[in-house]
N, C-alpha and C positions, 0 to 999 in steps of 0.2 A: 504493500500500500504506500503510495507517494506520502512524503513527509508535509506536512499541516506547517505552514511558514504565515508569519502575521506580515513580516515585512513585504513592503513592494516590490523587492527585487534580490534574491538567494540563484547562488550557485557553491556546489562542491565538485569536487576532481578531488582525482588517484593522482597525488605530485611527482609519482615518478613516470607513470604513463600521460598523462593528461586527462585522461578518461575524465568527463562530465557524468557523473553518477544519479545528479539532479540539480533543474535549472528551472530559475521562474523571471519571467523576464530578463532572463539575461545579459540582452541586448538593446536595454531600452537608459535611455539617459535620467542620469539620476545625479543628483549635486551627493560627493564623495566626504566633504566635510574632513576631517584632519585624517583619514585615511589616505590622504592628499601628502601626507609625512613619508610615506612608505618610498612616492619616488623622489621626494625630496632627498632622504638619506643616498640614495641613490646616484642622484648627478653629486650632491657632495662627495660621496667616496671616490668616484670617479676621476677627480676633480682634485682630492688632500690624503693624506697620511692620518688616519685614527691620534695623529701623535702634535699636530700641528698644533699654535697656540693662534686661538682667536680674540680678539679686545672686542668686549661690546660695545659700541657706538653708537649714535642719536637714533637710530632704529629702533633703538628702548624706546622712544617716547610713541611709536604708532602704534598708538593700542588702542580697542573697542572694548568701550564697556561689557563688563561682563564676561570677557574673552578668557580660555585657556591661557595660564600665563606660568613660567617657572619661577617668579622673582628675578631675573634677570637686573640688571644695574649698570650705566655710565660706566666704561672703564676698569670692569671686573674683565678677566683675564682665564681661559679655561681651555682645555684641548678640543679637538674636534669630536672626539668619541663622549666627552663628558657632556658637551651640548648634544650630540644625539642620542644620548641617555636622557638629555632634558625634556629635548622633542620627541622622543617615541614614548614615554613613558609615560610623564603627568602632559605630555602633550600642551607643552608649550609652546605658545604662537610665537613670545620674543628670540626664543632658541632658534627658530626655525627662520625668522626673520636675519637675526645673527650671523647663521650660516649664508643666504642666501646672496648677503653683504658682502659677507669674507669672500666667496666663491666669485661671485660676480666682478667685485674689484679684482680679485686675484688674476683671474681670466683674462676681463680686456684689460688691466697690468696700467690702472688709471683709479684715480678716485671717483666716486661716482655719489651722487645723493640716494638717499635710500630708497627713494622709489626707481628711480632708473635701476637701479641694483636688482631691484626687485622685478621689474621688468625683464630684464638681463638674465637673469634666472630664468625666471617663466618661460624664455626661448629654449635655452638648458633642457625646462623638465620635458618642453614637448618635442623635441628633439632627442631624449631618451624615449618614452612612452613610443615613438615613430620608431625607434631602433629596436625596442624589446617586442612591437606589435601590439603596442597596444594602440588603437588605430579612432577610437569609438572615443576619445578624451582629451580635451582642451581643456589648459592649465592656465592659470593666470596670477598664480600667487604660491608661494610656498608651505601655508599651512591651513589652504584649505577653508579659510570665513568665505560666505558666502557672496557670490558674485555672478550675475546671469551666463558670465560667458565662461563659467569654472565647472569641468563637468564631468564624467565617466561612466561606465558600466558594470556591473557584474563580472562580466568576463574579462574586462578592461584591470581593474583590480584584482583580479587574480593570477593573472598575468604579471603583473607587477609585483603581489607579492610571492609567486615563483621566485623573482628573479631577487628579490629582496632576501626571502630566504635562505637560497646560495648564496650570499654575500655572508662573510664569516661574521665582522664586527657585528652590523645589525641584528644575526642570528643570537649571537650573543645576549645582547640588549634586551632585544624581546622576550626573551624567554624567562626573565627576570622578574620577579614582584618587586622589587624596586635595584636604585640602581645609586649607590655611593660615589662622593668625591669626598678629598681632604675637607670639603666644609659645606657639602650639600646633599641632602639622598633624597631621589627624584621615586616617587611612587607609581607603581605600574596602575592606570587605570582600569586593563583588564580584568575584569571581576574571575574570568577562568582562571587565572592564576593566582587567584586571591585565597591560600588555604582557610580561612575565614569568612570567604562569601559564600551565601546559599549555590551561588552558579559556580563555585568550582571545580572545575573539570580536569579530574587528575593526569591527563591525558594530553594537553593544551602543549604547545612551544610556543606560541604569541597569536597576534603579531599587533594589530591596530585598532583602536576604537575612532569612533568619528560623531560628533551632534551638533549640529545647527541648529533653529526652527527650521528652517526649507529644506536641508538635509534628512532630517528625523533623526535618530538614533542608527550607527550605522556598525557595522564590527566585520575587520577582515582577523578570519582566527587561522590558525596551525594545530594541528594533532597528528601524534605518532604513536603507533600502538602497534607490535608485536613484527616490527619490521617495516609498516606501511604505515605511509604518512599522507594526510588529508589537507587540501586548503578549502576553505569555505568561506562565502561573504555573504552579510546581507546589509541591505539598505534600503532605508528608510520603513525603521519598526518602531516601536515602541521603547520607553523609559526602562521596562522588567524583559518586554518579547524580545528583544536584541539578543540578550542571553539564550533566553529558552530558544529563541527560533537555531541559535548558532548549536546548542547542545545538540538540538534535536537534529539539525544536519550532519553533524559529524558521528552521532551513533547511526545514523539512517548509512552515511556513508561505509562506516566500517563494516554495518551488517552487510551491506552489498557491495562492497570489493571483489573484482572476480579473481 
């Protein structure tokens, strides 16, 4: 019997085959919301060394009320991998913002203001997203707040987090309930990995949450179980169904692996 999904748009796959095991809208555009991080980290590694130091900059100050934020600050100082512990985990917009600065100055090898930065970037992510095939997604921002023309799919995002997944550091990160520096530890928003939340899924390796209003509630997850390893997404579910619809794909899945 097909799995009972609340969200608008689920798909899982067998991540060493590809195999689609079940899809519901898969291919329909949906705003991705911070799951938009997954190719962020992406063109960053591409781009630095886990080891590089970055300086936070007036980027701090573009913030939206109410916005995913890590605390970020003027002139704090941290590695590449410590902000993308910041950005994949508590899902920080200024982390993600941060990075997109350093990469983009770094690149065209000039100073730039931060929204050209940010701009500059966004050519980046869709010019990765075009390389990995993800084909169905225009990017416009690095972490993913809401924008008409900021967008992806089901299959678009899983796609993505394949290729995120083979990436070693990221792999890392995600799969963590939180994630320490000498003077910060960034909490994994993932409730699957939360030994303490009702939605704990002992089973989970990561990977991303995402929530706008216009977005919904969205979650790209990872699960490995007895050798076989599963991706699954959904988007735009509910506040509680995020989890359940994600749980319920990934046993749906593993009962039908062939």
């Amino acid at each position: 019997m097909p799995v009972l999904i609340e969200g608008e748009a689920a798909i899982v796959v067998d991540e060493t085959t590809g195999e689609i095991i079940f899809a519901k809208n898969e291919h329909q555009k949906f705003y991705p919301a911070s799951t938009t991080k997954l190719l962020t980290a992406l063109v960053v590694l591409d781009r630095s060394s886990p080891h590089e130091k970055v300086t936070v900059g007036e980027e701090v100050y573009l913030q939206t009320e109410g916005e995913s934020r890590a605390g970020l600050f003027e002139g704090q100082v941290q590695s590449v991998e410590a902000f993308l512990g910041a950005m994949l985990l508590q899902s920080g917009n200024d982390a993600a913002r941060s990075l997109a600065v350093y990469i983009a100055e770094k690149e065209s090898n000039r100073e730039l203001s931060s929204l050209e930065a940010i701009n500059f970037f966004a050519k980046l992510m869709n010019e990765k997203a075009l390389e990995i095939g993800a084909t169905e997604s225009y990017f416009v921002n690095p972490h993913g707040l809401h924008d008409p023309k900021h967008y992806s799919s089901a299959v678009d995002l899983m796609i993505i987090a394949k290729v995120a997944k083979e990436n070693e550091v990221i792999s890392n990160i995600v799969n963590q309930a939180s994630y320490s520096t000498k003077t910060h530890t960034y909490t994994n928003r993932n409730q699957l990995l939360n030994p303490n939340s009702p939605y704990y899924y002992e089973n989970a390796t990561g990977l991303k949450t995402g929530f706008t209003d216009e977005a919904g509630y969205c979650l790209v997850s990872t699960a490995e179980k007895q050798g076989q390893s599963l991706i699954a997404v959904v988007l735009h579910s509910g506040k509680e169904a995020v989890w359940e619809d994600s749980i319920n794909l990934l046993n749906y899945g593993f009962q039908n692996l062939n």
